[in-house]
N, C-alpha and C positions, 0 to 999 in steps of 0.2 A: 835664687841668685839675682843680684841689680847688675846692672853694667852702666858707668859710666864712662862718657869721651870726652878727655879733655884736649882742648887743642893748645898743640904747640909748634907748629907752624903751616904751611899754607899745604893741604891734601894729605898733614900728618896730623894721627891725633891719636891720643895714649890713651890706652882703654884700660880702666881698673873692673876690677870686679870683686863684689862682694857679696857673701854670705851672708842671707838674710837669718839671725837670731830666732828659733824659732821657742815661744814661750807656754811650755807645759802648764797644767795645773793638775792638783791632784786629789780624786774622790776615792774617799770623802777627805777633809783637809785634816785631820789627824791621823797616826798614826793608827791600825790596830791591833789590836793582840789576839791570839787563835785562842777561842773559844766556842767550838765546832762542834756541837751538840743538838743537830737537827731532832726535830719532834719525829716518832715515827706512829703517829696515830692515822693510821690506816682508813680511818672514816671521812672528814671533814677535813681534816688538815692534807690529805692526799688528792683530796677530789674536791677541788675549791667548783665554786660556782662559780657561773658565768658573767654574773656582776661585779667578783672580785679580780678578772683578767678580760676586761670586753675587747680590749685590742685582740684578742689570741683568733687567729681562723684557723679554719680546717680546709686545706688543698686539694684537692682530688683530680686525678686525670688514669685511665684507663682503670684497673680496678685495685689500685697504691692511692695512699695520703699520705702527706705529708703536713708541718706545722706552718702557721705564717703572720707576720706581724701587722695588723691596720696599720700603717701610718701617714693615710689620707681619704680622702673619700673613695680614692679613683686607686690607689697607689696602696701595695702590697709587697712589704719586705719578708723575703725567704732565704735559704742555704740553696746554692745551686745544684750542691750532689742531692736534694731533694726527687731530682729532674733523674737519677741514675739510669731509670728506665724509660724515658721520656723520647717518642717520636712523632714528634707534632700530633698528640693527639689533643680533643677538646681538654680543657682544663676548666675547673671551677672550681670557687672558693665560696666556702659555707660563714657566715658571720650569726653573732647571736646566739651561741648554741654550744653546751658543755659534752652532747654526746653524738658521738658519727650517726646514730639512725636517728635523733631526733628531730623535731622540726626548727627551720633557722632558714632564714635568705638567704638566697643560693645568687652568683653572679659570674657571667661569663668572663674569661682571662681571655682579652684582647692582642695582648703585646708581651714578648716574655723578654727580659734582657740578664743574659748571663755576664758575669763578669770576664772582660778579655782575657786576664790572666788565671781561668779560676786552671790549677792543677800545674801552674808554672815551677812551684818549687815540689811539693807536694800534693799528695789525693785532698790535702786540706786547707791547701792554698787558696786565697782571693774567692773562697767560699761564699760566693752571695750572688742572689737574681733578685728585680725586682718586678713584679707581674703591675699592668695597666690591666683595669676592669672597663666592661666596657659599657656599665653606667654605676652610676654614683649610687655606693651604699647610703642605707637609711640607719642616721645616728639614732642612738637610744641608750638607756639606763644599761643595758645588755652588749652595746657597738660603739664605741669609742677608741678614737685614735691614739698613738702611742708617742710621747715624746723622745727622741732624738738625742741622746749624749752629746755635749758638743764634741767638735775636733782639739785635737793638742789634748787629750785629757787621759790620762794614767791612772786605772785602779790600781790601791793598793792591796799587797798581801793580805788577806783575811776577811773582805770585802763581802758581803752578804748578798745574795743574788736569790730573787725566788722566777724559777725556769717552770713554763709550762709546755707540756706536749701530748699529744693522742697516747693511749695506752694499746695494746694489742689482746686479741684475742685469749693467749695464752695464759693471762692473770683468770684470776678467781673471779666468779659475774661480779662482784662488787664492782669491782675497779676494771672490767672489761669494756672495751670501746668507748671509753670515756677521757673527758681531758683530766690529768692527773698535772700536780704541781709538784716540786723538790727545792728542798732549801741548799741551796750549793753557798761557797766561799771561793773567795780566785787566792791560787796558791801560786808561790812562787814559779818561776817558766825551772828555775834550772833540777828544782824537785820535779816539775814535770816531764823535762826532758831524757830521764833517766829512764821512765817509761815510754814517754813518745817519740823519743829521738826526732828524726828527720820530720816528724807530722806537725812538730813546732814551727813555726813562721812569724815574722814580724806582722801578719795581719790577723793572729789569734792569740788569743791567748785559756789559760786551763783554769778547770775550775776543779772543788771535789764535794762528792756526794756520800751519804749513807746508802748501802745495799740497800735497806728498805724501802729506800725512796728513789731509787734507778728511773729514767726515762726511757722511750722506749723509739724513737723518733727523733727525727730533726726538721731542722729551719724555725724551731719552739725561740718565743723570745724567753732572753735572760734581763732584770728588771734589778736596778736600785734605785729605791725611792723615787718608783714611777719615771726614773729612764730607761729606756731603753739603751743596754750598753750591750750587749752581745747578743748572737743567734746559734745554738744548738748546730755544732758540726759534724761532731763525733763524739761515739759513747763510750766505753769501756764496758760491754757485754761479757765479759770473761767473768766467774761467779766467786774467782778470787781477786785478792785488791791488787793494783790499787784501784780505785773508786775513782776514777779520775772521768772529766768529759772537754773536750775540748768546743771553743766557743769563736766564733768572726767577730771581730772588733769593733764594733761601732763607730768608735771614734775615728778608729783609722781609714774607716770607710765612708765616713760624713759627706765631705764633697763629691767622691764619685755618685752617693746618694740623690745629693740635692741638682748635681747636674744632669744627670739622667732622669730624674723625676721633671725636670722641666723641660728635658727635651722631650720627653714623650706628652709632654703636659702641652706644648706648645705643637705638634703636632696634629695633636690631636684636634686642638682649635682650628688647623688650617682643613684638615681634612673632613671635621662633623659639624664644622661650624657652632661648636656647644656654648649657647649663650650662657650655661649657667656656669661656666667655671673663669672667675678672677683669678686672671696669671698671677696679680700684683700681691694677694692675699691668701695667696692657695695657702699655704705650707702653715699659715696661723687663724685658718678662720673654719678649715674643716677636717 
């Protein structure tokens, strides 16, 4: 909202106020059509490598993981109910690395920041934390950073999203403790709400999967065309349908993103004195 004063005479002055226009766009810019026929090949299409999702970490804090997105050197986006059992114990994030006991760079969780409102409307409300490391990962063919959906931007119905997340013990060794991938689509909210009722909010929105290809985990990013537009909130572990997952918005969380990554960003500078990090380029140089 703008506020103007205009004067009309002397210690009076008329205050308008206006509604700033705010101007959506919409990914992808055509419409599309539901044709929802995930692969369910269990080998390679289920258990992508670690070069084909290098942004994905693995979270660990007492003996729970959870999933989480690179999206800086220093800076790690996750799902806040990841934290469900969390009492300030040490925290690490593993980079590099497609299976929980394999080898990958390990880096301590410095700073954790919950979102102020997560659980204000719902358990799956304002679903998002962002962890500070407390030194700078090492990029590579295997550790790369994940771009950013802008803000103002609206998927459409039918939307292709490929989510990745840790698997659990309980699968078959194939696909045990390993990172698995799922091709999901964003479906309508008001088809979703019929199932999710109340767990819908204006900062999520739903996607759906094949049984086959269930996840098993959250705070996993969800990916079109190498943005980052959602994070794994909740699943739909019941073994009947619907097959539904719900997902934190990206878009809608852009700025509280980019403001809290520089205030921790900026902190940080005053309190380690870390010559190696440019405020002015952070966000596009690493």
């Amino acid at each position: 909202m703008i506020a103007y004063f205009i004067y009309v005479s002397r210690n009076v002055y008329l205050v308008l106020l206006y509604e700033v226009a705010t101007a959506y766009r919409f990914l992808p810019q055509q419409e599309l059509y539901s044709n929802f026929n995930p692969s369910n090949n269990i080998q390679h299409k289920y258990t992508p490598n670690i070069l084909e999702v290098p942004y994905h970490v693995l979270i660990i804090y007492s003996n729970l993981f959870c999933s989480g997105s690179l999206i800086g050197s220093l800076t790690v986006l996750t799902a806040a109910s990841c934290f469900w059992k969390y009492s300030d114990e040490k925290i690490m994030v593993k980079t590099g690395s497609s299976v929980i006991s394999d080898s990958g760079n390990t880096y301590l969780v410095e700073s954790i920041k919950f979102h102020e409102y997560y659980k204000h409307i719902s358990d799956t409300d304002n679903d998002i934390a962002l962890l500070l490391l407390k030194n700078h990962v090492v990029f590579g063919a295997g550790v790369k950073k994940v771009i950013l959906v802008e803000p103002e931007t609206v998927l459409r119905d039918n939307t292709p999203m490929r989510v990745s997340g840790w698997s659990t013990s309980k699968l078959t060794p194939k696909v045990g403790n390993v990172l698995l991938w799922s091709e999901m689509v964003v479906i309508n909210r008001k088809e979703c709400k019929q199932s999710f009722k109340g767990l819908i909010t204006p900062s999520n929105f739903c996607g759906k999967f094949n049984i086959e290809r269930r996840l098993y985990d959250n705070g996993g990013p969800a990916v079109y065309q190498d943005l980052l537009v959602g994070i794994m909130s909740f699943v739909n572990t019941n073994p009947n349908k619907p097959y539904f997952a719900l997902f934190t918005n990206i878009s809608y969380f852009y700025r509280w993103i980019m403001l809290n990554t520089k205030y921790f960003l900026e902190k940080r500078c005053v309190d380690t004195r870390d010559t190696d990090l440019d405020m002015a380029t952070y966000e596009y140089t690493n």
